[in-house]
N, C-alpha and C positions, 0 to 999 in steps of 0.2 A: 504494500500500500504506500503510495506516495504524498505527503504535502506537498502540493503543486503550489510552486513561485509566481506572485503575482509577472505579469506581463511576458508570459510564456505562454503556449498554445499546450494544449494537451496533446498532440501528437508530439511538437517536439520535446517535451517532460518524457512519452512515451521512449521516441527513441532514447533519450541518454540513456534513461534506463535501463535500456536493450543492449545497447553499448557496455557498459558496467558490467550487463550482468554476460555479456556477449553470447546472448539466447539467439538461437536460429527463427523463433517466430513469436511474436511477443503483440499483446494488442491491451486496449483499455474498457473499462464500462463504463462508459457516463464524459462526456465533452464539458468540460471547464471551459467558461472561455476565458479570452489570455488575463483580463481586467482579476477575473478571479483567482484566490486560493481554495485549498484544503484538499481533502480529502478527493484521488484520482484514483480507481482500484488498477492496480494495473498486474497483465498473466502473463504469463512466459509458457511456450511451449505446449504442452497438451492442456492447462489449466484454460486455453483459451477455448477448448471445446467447451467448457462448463460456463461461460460467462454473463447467458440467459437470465438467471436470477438475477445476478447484478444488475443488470440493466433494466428488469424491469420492475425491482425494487424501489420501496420508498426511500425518500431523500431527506436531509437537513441541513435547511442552513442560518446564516448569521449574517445577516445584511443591514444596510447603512444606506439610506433614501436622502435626500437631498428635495427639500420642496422649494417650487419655487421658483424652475431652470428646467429647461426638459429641453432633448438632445434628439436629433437624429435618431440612435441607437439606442437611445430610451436608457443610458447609461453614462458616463463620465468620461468614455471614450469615444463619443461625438460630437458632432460641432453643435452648438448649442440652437436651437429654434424658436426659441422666447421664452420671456421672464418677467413674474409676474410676481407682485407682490402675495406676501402668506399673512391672512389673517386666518389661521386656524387655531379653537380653542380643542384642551385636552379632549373636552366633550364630544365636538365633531371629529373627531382624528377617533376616536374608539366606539363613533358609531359609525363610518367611514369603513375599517377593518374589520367588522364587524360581516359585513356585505361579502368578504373576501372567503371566509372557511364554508366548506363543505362541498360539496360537489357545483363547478362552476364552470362557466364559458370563457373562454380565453383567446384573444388575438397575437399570434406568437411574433415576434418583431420582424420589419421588413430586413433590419439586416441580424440576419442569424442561417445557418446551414439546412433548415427544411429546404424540400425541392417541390419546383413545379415542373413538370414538362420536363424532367431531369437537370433543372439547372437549379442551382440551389438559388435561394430570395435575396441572398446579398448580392447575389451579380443583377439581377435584375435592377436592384437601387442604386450601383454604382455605375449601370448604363442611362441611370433617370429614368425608367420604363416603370411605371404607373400598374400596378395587378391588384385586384381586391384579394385581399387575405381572407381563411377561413378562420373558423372561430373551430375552440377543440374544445373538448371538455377534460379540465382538468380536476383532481379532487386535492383541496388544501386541508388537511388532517387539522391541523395548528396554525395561531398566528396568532404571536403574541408579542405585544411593545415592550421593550426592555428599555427605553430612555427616549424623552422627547424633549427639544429645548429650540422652539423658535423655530428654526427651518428646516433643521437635521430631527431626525429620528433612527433607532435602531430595530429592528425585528427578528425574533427564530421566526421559522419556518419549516413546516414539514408536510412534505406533498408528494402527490404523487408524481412516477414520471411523466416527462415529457412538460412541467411546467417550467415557465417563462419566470423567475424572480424580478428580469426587467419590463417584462408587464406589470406585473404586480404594483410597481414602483410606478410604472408611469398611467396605468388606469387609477390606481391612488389619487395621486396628484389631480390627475381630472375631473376624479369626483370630489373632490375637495374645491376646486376652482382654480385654482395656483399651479399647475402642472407637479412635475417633479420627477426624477430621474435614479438611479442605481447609482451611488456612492458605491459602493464598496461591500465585497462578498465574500464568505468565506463557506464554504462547504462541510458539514461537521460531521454525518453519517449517510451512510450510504448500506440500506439493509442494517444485519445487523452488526456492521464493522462502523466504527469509529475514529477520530485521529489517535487515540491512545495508540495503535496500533499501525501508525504511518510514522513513513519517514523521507526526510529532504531531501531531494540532490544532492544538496553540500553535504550530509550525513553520511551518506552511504560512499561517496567519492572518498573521503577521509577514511571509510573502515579498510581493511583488508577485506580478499575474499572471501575468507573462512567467515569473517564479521559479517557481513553483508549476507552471505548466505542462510546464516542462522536470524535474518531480518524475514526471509520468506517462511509463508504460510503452507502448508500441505493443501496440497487438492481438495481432499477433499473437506477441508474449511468453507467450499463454498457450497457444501450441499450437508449441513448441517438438519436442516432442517426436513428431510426426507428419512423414511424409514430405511433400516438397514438390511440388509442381506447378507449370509455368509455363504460360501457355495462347496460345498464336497468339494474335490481333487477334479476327480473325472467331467463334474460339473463344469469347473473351473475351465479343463481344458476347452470344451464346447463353447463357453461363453464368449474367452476373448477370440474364438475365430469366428464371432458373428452366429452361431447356432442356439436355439430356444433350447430349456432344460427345462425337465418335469417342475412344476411347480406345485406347491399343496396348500398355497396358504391363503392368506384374504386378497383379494383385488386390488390390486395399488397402480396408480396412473404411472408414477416414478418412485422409484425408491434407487438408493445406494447399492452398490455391491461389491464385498468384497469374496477375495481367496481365502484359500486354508490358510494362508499364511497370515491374514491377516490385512492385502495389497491390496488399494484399492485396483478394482479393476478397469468400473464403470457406472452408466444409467443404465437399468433395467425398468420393463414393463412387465407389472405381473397381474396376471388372468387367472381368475380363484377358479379352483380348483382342474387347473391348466398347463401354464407353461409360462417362463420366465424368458421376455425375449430383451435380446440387448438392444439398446437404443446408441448410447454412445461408449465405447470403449476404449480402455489408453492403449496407445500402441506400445508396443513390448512389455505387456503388465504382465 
């Protein structure tokens, strides 16, 4: 897990860390953009076939709004579009966010990496070309004000994927009247991994290998959350060449699997009173 550096893109966090750890095939769950930190999960190797939960895990974060100014990018990394005085009391500001939690409509920003027509929406804006944006539906778990003073405010957040923090920020501001923009972000959990369990750039460049290695997680950390399986021997061999093995037990969509030894193998699908089929398997388990 990485604390991504503010004004870095989450691919190129991705690669150093590829570099470092000098993995043959390495990828990330979940796009920081550069304005941001925190929390980046990021896999090396077979860990990247399991990355589905991650991604479509709940999120949290720690953000910083600015009212008052509102940008292009609905963020502190655009050029500004006007500016407007704030007369907002505590009152209106928490009946305002109020509107924000539970299942809601969202217009995700004209520059950010969704695609229309295969081209993602920031090349659209940076050609000036005009598209109406859809609305998505996102679900905001939490939202909660941790400090308000004048023009700034702070908020957690916890939502589900695919939400917009820089809409958030800038539908704010508009229902307030004053506009207002993403200050400042910092990512805090993702599922159920936290920063406790991250670490920097600069951290890991400073360890040794042997260091740095014992900063990775096992595989199978990212599927905690699924039932387990152990498999006989002979099971075993069947499974990781892709063939079903008798199965005896309850129904399960996915569940774990491991060997006699103990390794993980894979994802398994199991059909009660059936057969145990593999879904996703590590190579050479």
């Amino acid at each position: 897990m990485l604390d991504k550096a503010p004004g870095a893109s989450s691919n190129a966090a991705l690669q150093q860390a590829k570099r470092l750890y000098q993995a043959a095939k390495a990828g990330h769950a979940g796009t920081l953009d550069p304005l941001a930190t925190g929390l980046l999960p990021v896999l090396f190797g077979e860990a990247t076939k399991f990355s589905s939960d991650l991604l479509e895990a709940d999120k949290s974060y720690a953000a910083e709004i600015r009212l008052g100014v509102s940008t292009a990018t609905a963020d502190a990394e655009g050029e500004v579009t006007s500016t407007r005085a704030v007369h907002v009391t505590r009152e209106q500001l928490d009946a305002a966010l109020s509107t924000f939690t539970g299942v809601i409509l969202q217009t995700p920003p004209i520059y950010s990496a969704l695609k229309r027509d295969g081209k993602p929406l920031y090349a659209y804006a940076r050609a000036g070309i005009e598209i109406e944006l859809e609305q998505r539906q996102v679900t905001i778990h939490a939202l909660t004000l941790q400090w308000f003073e004048g023009e700034r405010m702070a908020v957690s957040v916890t939502c589900s994927k695919g939400t917009y923090i820089r809409s958030i920020a800038h539908d704010l501001g508009e229902l307030l009247g004053c506009g207002g923009h993403l200050a400042a972000l910092r990512r805090t959990t993702v599922g159920r991994f936290g920063l406790d369990s991250a670490y920097t750039l600069e951290q890991l460049q400073a360890m040794s290998a042997e260091e740095r290695d014992r900063c990775l997680l096992p595989v199978d950390a990212l599927l905690q959350s699924l039932p387990e399986v152990r498999l006989e021997p002979a099971q075993e061999a069947r499974f990781v060449r892709g063939q079903a093995v008798p199965w005896g037990g309850a129904s399960q969509a996915r569940v774990r699997v491991y060997g006699a030894g103990g390794a993980l193998l894979g994802l398994g699908e199991a059909a009660e009173g059936g057969v145990l089929s593999p879904k996703r398997v590590i190579a050479n388990a």
